[in-house]
ZANU-256165 format. One record per atom (N, C-alpha, C): x, y, z; residue number from 1; atom name. Coordinates in Angstrom, 3 decimals, padded with zeros to 6 digits. Example, Ala and Ser with C-alpha at 12.3 -4.5 7.8 and 13.67 -1.06 7.14 Angstrom:
% ZANU-256165
+----------+----------+----------+-----+------+
|        x |        y |        z |   n | atom |
+----------+----------+----------+-----+------+
|  013.190 | -005.690 |  007.800 |   1 |    N |
|  012.300 | -004.500 |  007.800 |   1 |   CA |
|  013.200 | -003.300 |  007.800 |   1 |    C |
|  012.850 | -002.250 |  007.080 |   2 |    N |
|  013.670 | -001.060 |  007.140 |   2 |   CA |
|  012.900 |  000.030 |  007.870 |   2 |    C |
+----------+----------+----------+-----+------+
//
This chain:
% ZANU-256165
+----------+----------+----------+-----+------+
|        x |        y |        z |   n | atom |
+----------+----------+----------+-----+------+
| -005.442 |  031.919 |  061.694 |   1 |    N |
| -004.557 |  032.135 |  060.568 |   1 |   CA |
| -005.104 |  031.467 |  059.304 |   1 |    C |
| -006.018 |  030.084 |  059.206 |   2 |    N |
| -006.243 |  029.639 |  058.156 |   2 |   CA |
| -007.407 |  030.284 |  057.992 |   2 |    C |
| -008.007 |  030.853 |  058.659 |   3 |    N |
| -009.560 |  031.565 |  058.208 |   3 |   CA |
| -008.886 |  032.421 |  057.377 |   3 |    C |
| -007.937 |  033.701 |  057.473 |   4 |    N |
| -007.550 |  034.729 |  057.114 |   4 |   CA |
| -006.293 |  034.472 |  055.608 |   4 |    C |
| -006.092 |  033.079 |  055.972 |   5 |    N |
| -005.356 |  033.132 |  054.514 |   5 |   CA |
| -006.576 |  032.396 |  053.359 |   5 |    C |
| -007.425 |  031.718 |  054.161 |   6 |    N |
| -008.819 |  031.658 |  052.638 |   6 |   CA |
| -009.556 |  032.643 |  052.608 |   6 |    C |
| -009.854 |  033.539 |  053.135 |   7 |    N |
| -010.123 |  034.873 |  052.643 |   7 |   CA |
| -009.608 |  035.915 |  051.716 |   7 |    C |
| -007.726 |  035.400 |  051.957 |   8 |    N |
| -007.070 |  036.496 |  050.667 |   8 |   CA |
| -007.128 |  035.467 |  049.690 |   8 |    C |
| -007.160 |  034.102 |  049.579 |   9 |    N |
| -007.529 |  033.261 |  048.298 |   9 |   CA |
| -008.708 |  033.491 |  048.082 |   9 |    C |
| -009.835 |  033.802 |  048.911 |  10 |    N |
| -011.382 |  033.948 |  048.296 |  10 |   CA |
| -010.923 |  035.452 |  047.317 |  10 |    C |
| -010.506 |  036.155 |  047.954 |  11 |    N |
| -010.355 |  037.831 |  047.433 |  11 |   CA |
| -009.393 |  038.044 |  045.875 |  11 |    C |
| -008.477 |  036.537 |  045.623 |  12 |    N |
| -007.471 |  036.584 |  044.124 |  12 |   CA |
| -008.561 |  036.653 |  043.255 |  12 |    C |
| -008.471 |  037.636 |  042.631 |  13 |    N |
| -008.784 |  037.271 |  040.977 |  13 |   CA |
| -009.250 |  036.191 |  040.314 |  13 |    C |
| -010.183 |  035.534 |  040.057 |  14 |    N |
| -010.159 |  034.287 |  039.423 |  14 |   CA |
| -009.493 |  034.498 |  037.699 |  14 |    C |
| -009.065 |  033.466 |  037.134 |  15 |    N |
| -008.686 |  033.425 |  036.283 |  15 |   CA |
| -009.693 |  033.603 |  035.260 |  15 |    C |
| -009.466 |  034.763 |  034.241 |  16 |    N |
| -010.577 |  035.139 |  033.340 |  16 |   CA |
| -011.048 |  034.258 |  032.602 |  16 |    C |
| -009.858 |  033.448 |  031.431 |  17 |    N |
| -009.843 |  032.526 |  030.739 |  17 |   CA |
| -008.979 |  031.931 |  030.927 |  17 |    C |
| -009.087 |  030.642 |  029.736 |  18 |    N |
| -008.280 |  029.335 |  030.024 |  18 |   CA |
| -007.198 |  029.931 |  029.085 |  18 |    C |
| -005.944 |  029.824 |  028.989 |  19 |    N |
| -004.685 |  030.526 |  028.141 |  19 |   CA |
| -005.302 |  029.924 |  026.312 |  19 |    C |
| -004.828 |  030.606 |  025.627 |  20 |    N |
| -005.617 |  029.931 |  023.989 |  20 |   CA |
| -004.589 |  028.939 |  023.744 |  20 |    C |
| -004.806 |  027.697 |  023.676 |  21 |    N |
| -004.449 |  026.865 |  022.645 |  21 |   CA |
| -004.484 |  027.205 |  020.987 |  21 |    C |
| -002.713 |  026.871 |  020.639 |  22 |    N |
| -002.903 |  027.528 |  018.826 |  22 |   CA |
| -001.998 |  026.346 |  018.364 |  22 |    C |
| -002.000 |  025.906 |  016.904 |  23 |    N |
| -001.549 |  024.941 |  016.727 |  23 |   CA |
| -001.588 |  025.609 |  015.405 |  23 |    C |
| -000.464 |  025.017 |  014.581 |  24 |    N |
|  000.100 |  025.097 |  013.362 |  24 |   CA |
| -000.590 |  023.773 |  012.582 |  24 |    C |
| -001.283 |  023.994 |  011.511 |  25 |    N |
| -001.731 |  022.350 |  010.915 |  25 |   CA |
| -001.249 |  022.219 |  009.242 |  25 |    C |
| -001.098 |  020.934 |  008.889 |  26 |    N |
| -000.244 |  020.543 |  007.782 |  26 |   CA |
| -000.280 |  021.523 |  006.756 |  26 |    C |
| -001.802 |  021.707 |  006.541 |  27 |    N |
| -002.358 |  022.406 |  005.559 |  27 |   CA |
| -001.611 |  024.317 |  005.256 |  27 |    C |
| -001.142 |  023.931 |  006.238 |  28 |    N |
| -000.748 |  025.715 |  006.807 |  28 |   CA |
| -001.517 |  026.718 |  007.321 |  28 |    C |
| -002.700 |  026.558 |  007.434 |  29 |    N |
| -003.314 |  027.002 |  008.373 |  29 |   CA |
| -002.931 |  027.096 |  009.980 |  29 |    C |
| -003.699 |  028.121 |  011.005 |  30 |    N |
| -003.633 |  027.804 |  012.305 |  30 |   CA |
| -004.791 |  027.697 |  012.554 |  30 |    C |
| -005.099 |  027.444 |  013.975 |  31 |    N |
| -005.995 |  027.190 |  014.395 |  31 |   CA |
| -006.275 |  027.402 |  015.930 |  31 |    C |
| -006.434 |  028.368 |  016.667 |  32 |    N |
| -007.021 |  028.746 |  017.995 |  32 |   CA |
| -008.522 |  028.277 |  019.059 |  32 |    C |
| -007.944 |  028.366 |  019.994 |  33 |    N |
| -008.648 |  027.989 |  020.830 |  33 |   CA |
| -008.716 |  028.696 |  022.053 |  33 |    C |
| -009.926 |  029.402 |  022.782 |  34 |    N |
| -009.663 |  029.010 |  024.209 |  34 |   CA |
| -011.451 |  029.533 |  024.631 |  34 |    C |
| -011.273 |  029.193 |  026.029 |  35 |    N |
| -012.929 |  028.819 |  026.589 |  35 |   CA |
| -013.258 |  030.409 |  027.529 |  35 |    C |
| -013.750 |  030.949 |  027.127 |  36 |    N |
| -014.023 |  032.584 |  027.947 |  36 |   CA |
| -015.060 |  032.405 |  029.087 |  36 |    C |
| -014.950 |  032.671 |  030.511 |  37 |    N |
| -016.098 |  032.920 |  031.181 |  37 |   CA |
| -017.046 |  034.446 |  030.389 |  37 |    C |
| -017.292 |  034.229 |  029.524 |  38 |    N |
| -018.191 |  035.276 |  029.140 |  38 |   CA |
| -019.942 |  034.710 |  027.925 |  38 |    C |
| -020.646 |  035.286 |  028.521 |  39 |    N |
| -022.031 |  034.486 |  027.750 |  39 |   CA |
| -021.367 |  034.360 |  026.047 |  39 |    C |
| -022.443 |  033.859 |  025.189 |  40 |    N |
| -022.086 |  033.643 |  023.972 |  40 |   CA |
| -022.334 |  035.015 |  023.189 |  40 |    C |
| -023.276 |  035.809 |  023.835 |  41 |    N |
| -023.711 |  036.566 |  022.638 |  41 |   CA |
| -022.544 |  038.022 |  023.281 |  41 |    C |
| -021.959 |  038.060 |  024.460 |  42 |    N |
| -021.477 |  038.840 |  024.778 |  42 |   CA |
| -019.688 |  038.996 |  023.714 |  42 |    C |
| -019.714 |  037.325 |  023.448 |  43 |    N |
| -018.341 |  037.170 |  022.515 |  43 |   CA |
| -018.884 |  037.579 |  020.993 |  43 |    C |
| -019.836 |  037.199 |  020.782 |  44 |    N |
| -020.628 |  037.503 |  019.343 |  44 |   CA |
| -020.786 |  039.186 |  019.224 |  44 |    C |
| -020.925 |  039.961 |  019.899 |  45 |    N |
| -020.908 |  041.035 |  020.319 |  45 |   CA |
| -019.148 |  041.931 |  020.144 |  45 |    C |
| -018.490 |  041.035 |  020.942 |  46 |    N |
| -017.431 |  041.730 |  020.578 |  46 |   CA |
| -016.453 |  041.474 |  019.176 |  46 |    C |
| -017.169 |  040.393 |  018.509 |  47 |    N |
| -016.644 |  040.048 |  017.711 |  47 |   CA |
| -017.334 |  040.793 |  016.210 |  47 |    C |
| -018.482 |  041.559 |  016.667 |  48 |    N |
| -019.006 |  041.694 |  015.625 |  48 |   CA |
| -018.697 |  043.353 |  014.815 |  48 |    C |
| -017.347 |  043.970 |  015.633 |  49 |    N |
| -017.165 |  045.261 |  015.330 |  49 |   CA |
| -015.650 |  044.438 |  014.928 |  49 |    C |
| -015.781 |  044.887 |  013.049 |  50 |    N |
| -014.704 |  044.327 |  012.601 |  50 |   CA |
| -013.694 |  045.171 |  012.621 |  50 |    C |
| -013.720 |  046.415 |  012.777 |  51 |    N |
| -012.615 |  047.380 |  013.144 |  51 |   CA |
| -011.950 |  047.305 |  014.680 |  51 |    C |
| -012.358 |  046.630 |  015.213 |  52 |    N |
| -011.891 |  046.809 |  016.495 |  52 |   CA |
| -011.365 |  045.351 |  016.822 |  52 |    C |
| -012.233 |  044.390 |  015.580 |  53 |    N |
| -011.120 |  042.991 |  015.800 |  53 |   CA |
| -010.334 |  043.170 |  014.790 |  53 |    C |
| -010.246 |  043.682 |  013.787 |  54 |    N |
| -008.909 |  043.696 |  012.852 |  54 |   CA |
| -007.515 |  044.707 |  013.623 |  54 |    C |
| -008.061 |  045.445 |  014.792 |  55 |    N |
| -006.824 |  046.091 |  014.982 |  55 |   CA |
| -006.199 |  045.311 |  016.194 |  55 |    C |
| -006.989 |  044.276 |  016.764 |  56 |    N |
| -006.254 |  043.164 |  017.704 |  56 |   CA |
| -005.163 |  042.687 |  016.964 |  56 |    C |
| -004.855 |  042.237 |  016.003 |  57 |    N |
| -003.782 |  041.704 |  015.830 |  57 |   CA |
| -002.507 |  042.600 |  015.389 |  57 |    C |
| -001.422 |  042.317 |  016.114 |  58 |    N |
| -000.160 |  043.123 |  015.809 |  58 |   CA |
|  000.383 |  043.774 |  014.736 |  58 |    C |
| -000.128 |  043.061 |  013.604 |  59 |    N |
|  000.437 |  043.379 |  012.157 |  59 |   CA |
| -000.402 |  044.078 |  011.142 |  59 |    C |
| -001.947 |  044.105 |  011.656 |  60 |    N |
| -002.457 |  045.143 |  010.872 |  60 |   CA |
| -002.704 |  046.903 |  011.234 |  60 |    C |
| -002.479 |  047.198 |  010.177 |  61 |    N |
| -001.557 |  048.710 |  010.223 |  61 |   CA |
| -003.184 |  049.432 |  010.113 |  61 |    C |
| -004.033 |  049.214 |  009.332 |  62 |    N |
| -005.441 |  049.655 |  008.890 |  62 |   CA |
| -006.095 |  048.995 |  008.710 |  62 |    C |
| -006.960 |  049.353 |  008.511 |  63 |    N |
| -009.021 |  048.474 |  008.727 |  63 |   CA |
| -009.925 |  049.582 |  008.326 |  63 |    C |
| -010.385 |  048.753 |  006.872 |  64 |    N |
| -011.056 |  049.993 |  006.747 |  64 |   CA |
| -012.388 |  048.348 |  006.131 |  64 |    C |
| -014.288 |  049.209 |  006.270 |  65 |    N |
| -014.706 |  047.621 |  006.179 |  65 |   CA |
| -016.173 |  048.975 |  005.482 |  65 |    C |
| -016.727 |  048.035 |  004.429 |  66 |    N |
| -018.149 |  048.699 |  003.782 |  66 |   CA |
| -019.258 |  047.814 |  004.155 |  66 |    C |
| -020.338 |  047.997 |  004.419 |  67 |    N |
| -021.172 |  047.412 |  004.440 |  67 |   CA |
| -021.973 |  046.658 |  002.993 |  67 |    C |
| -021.749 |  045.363 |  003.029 |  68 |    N |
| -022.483 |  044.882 |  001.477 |  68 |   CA |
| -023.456 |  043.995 |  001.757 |  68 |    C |
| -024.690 |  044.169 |  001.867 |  69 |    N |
| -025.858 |  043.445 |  002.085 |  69 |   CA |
| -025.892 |  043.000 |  003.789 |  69 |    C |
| -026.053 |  041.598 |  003.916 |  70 |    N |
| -025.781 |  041.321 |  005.144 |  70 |   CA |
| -024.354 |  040.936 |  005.743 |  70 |    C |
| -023.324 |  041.304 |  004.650 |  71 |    N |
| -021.825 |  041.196 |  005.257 |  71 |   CA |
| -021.187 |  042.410 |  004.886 |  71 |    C |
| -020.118 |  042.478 |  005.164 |  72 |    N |
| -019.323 |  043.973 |  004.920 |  72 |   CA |
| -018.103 |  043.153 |  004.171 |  72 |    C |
| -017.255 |  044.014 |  003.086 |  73 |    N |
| -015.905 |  043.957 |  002.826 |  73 |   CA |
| -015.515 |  044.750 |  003.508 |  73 |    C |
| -014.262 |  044.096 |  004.101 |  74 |    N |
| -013.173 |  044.423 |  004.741 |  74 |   CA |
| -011.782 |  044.711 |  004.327 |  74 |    C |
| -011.031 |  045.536 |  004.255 |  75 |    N |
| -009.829 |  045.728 |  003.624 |  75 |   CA |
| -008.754 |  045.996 |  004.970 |  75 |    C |
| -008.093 |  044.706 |  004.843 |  76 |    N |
| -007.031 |  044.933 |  006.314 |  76 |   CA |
| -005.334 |  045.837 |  005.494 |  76 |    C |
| -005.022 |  046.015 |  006.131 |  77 |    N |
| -003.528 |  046.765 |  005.516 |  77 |   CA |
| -002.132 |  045.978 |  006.409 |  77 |    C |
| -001.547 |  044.881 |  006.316 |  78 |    N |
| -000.868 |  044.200 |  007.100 |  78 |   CA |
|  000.357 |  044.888 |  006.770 |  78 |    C |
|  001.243 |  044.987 |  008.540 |  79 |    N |
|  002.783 |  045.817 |  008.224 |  79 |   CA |
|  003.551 |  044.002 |  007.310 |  79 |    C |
|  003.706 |  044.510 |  006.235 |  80 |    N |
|  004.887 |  043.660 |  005.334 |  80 |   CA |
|  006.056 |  043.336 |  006.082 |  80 |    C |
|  007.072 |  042.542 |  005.267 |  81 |    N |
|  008.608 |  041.948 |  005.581 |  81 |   CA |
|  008.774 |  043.097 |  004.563 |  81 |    C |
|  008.524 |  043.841 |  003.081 |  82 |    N |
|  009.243 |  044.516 |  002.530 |  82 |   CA |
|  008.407 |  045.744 |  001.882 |  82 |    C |
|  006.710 |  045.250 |  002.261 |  83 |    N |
|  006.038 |  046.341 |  001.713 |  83 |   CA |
|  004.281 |  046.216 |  002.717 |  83 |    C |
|  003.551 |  046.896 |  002.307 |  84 |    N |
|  002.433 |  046.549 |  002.933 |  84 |   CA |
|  001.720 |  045.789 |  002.417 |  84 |    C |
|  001.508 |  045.050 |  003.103 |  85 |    N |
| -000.011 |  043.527 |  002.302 |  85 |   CA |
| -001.152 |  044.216 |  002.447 |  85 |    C |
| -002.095 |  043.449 |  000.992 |  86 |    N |
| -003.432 |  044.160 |  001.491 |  86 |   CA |
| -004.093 |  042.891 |  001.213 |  86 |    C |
| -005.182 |  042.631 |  001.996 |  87 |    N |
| -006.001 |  041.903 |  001.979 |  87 |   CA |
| -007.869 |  042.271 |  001.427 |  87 |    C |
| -008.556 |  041.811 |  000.949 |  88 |    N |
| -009.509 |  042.546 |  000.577 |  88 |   CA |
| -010.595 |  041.216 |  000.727 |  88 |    C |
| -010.998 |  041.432 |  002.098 |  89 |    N |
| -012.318 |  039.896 |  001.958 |  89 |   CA |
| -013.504 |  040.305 |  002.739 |  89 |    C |
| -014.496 |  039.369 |  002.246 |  90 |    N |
| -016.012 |  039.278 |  002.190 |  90 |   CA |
| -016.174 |  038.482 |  003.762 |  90 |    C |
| -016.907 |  039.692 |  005.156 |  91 |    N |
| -016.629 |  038.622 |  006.155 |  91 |   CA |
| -018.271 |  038.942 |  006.490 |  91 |    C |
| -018.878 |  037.813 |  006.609 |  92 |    N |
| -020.192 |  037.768 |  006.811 |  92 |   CA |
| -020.354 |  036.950 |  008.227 |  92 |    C |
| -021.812 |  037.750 |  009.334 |  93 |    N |
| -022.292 |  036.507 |  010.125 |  93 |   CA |
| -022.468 |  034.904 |  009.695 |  93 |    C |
| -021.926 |  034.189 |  010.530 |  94 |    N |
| -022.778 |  032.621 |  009.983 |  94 |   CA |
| -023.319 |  031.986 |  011.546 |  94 |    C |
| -023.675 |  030.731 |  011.609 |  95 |    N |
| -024.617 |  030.033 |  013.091 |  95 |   CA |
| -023.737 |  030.475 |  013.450 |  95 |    C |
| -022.094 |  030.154 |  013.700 |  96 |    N |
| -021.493 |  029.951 |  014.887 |  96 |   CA |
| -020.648 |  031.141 |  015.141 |  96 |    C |
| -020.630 |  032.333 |  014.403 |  97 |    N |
| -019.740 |  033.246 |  014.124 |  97 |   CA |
| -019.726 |  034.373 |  013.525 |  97 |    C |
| -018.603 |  034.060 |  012.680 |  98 |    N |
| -018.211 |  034.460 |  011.622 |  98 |   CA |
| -017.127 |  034.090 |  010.810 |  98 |    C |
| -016.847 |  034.499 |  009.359 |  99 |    N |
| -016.039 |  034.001 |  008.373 |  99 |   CA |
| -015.681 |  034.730 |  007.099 |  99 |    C |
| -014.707 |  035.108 |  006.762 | 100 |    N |
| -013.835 |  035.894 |  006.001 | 100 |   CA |
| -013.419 |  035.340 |  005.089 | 100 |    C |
| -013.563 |  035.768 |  003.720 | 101 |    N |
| -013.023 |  034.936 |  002.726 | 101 |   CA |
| -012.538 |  035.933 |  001.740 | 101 |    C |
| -011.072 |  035.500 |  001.110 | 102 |    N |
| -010.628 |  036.323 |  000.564 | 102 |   CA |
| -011.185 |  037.186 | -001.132 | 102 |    C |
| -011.141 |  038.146 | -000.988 | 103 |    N |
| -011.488 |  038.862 | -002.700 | 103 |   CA |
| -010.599 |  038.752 | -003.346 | 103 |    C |
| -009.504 |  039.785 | -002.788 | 104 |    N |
| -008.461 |  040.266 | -003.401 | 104 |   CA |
| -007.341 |  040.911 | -002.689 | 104 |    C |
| -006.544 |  040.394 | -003.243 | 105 |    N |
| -004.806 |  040.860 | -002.450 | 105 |   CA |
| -003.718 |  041.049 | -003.390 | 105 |    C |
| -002.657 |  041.870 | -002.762 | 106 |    N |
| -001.591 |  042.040 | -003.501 | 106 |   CA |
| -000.510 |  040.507 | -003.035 | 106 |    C |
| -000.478 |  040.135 | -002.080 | 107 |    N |
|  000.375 |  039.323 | -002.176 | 107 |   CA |
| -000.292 |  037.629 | -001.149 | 107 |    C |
| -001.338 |  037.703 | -001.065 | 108 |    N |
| -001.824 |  036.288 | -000.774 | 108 |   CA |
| -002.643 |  035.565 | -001.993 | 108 |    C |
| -002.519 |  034.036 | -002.123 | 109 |    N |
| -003.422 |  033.215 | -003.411 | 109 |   CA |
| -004.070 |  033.240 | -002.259 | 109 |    C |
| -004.120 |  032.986 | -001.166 | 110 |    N |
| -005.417 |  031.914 | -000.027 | 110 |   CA |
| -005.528 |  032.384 |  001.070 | 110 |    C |
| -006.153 |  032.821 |  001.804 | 111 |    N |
| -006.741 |  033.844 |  002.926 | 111 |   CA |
| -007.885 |  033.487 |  003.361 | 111 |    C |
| -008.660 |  033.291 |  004.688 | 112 |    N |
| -009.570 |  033.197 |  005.105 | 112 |   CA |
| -009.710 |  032.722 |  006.468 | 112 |    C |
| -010.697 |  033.255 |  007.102 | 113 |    N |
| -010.753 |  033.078 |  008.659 | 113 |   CA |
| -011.974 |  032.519 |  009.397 | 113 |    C |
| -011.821 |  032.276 |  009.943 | 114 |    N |
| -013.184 |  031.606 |  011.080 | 114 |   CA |
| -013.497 |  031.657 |  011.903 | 114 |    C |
| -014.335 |  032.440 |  012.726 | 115 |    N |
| -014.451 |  032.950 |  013.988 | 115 |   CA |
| -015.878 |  031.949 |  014.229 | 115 |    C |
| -015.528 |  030.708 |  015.223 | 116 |    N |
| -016.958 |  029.746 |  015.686 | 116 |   CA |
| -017.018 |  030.321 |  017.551 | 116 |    C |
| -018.293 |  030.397 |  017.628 | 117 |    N |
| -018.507 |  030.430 |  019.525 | 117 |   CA |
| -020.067 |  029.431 |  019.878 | 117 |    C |
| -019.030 |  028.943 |  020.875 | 118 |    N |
| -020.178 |  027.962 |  021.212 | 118 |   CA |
| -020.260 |  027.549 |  022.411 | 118 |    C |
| -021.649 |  027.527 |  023.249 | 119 |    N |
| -021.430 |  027.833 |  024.618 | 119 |   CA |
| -021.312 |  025.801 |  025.311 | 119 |    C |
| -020.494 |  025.780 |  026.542 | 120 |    N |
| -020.432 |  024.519 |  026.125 | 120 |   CA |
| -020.561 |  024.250 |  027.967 | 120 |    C |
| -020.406 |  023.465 |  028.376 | 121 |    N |
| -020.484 |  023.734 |  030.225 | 121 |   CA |
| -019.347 |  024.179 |  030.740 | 121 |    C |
| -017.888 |  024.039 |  030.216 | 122 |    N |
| -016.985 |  025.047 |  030.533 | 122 |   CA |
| -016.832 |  026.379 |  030.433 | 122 |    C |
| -017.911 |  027.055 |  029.772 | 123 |    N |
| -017.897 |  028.393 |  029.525 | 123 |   CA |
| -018.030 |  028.879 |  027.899 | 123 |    C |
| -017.792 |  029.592 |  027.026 | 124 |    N |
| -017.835 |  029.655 |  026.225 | 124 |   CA |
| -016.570 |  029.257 |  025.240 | 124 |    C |
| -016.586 |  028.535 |  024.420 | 125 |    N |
| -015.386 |  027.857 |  023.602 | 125 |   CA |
| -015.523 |  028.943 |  022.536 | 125 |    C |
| -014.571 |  029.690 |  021.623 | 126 |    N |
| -013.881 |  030.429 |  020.859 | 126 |   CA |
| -013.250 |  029.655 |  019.712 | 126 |    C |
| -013.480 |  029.378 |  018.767 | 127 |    N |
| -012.211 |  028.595 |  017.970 | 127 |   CA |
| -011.911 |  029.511 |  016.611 | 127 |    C |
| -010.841 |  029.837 |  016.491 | 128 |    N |
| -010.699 |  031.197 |  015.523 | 128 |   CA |
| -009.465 |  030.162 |  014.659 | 128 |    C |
| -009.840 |  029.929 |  012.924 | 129 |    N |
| -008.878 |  029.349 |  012.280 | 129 |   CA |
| -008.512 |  030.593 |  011.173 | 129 |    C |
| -006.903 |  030.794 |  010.791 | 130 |    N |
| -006.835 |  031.654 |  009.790 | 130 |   CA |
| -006.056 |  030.780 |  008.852 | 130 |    C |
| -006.227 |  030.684 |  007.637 | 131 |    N |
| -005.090 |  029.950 |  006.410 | 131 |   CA |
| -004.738 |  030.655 |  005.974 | 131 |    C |
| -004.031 |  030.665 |  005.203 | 132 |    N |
| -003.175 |  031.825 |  004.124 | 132 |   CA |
| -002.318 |  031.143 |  003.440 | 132 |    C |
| -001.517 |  031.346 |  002.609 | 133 |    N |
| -000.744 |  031.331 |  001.492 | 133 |   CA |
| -000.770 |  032.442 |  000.848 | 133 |    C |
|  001.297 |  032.780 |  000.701 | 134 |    N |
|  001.512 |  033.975 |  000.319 | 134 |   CA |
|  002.329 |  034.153 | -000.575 | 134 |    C |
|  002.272 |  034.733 | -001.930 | 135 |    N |
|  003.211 |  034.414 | -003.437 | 135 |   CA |
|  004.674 |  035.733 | -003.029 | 135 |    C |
|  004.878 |  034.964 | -001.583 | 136 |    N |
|  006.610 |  035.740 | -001.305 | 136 |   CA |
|  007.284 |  034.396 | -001.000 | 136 |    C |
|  008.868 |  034.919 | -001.480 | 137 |    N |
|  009.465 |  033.858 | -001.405 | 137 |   CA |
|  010.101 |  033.276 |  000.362 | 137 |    C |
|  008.946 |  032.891 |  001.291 | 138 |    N |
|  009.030 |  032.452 |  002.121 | 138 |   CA |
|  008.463 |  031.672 |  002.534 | 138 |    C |
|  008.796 |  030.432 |  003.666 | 139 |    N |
|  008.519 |  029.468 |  004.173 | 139 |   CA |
|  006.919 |  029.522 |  004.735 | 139 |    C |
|  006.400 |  028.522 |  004.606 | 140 |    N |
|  005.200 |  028.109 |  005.143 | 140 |   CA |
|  005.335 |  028.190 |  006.884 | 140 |    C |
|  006.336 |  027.442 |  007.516 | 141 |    N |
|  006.277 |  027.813 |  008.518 | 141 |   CA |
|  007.050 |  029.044 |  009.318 | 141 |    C |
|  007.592 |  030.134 |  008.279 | 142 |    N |
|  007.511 |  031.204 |  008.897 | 142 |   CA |
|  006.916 |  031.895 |  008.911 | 142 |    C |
|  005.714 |  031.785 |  007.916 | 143 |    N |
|  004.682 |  032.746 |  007.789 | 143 |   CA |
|  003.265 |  031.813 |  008.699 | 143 |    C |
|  003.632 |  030.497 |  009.255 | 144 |    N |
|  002.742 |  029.826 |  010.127 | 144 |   CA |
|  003.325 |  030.413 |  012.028 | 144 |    C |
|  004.891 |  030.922 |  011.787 | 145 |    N |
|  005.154 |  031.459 |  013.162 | 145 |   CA |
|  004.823 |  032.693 |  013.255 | 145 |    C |
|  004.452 |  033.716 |  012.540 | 146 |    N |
|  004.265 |  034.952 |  012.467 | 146 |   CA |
|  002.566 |  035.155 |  012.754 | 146 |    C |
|  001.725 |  033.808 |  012.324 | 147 |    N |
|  000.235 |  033.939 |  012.656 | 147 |   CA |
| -000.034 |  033.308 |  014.201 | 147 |    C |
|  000.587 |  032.208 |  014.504 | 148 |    N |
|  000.388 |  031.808 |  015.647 | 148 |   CA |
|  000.738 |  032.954 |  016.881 | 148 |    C |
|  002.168 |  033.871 |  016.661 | 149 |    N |
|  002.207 |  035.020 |  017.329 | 149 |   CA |
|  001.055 |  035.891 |  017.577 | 149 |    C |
|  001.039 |  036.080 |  016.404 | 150 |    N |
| -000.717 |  037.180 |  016.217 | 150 |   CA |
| -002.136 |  036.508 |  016.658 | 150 |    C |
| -001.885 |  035.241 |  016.574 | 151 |    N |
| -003.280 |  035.203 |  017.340 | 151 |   CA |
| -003.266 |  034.919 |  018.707 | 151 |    C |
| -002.022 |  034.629 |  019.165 | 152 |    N |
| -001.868 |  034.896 |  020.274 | 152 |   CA |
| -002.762 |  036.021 |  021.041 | 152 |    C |
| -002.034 |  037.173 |  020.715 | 153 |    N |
| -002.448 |  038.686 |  020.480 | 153 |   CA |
| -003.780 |  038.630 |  020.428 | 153 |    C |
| -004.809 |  038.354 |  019.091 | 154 |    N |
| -006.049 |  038.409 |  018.928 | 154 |   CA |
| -006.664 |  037.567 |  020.156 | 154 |    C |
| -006.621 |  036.386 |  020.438 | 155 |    N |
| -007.694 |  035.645 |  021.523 | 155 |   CA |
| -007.321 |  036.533 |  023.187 | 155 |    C |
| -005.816 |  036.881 |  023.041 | 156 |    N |
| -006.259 |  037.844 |  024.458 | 156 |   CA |
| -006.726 |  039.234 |  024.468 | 156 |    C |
| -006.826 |  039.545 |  022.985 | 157 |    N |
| -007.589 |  040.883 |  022.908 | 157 |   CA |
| -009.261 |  041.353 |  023.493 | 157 |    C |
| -009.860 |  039.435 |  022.710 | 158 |    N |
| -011.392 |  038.924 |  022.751 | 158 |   CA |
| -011.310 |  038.765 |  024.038 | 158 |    C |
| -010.453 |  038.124 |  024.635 | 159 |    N |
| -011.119 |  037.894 |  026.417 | 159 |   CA |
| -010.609 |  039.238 |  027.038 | 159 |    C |
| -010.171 |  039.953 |  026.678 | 160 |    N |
| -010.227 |  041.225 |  028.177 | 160 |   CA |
| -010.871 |  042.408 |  027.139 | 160 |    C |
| -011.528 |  041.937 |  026.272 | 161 |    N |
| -013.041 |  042.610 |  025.593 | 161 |   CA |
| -014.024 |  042.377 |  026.384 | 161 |    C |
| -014.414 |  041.092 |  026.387 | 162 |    N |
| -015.503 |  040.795 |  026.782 | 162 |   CA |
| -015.201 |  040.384 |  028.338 | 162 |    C |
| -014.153 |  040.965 |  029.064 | 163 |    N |
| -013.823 |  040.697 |  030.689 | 163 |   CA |
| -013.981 |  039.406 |  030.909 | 163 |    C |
| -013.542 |  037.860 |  029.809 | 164 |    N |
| -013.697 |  036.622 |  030.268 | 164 |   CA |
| -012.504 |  035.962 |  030.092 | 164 |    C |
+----------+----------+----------+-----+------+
//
């Protein structure tokens, strides 16, 4: 009987990834985390088709991205509280990633994102930060609960991308 019940434990699923750690920080920014059994360049890889990571998150409606030298502008279309947001930023490769910085928007002063991967002996670490500030008349931390939701969303999009 114990041979045959560590055999259906050899046969479970191992756990793909570690669940993402997200944290709300003073600044208003968030900040994500989690460690993928998947190589580095396989996350660099999935990270590097910005149409297919801008539609991971829940709230963007469109993605549309040009190629400009060695980075592309990106124009996300976020579903609004009363209208559609547009975002308009410059997201280029860097060592550890990538990083998004805002052009132009109808309703954010401060926007920008950070996609770092770095392979570490637990597997590959992920750390994805987004800030924002938005000229609507709402709270910092409701517009800090509405991103932590969404990246929720985004880091389990990246691990059952890249099957880690």
């Amino acid at each position: 009987m114990t041979a045959i019940l560590a055999l259906l434990w050899l046969a479970l699923p191992a756990e793909a990834a570690q669940a993402p750690e997200i944290r709300a920080e003073p600044d208003g920014s968030v900040v994500g985390r989690m460690v993928l059994d998947a190589a580095r360049d396989e996350v660099i890889e999935a990270l590097q088709d910005t149409r297919r990571v801008g539609r991971w998150s829940p709230s963007v409606v469109d993605v549309a991205s040009a190629p400009r030298g060695r980075c592309e502008e990106v124009t996300l279309t976020l579903r609004g509280w009363f209208f559609p947001m547009i975002v308009t930023a410059e997201r280029c490769p860097t060592d550890q990633g990538f990083s998004q910085q805002l052009v132009d928007s109808n309703v954010f002063r401060r926007w920008g994102a950070e996609w770092e991967v770095e392979t570490t002996p637990a597997g590959t670490e992920v750390r994805y930060r987004l800030e924002s500030e938005i000229s609507l008349p709402v709270t910092t931390g409701f517009v800090q609960r509405k991103t932590v939701a969404s990246m929720q969303v985004e880091l389990q999009a990246l691990a059952a991308a890249v099957g880690g």
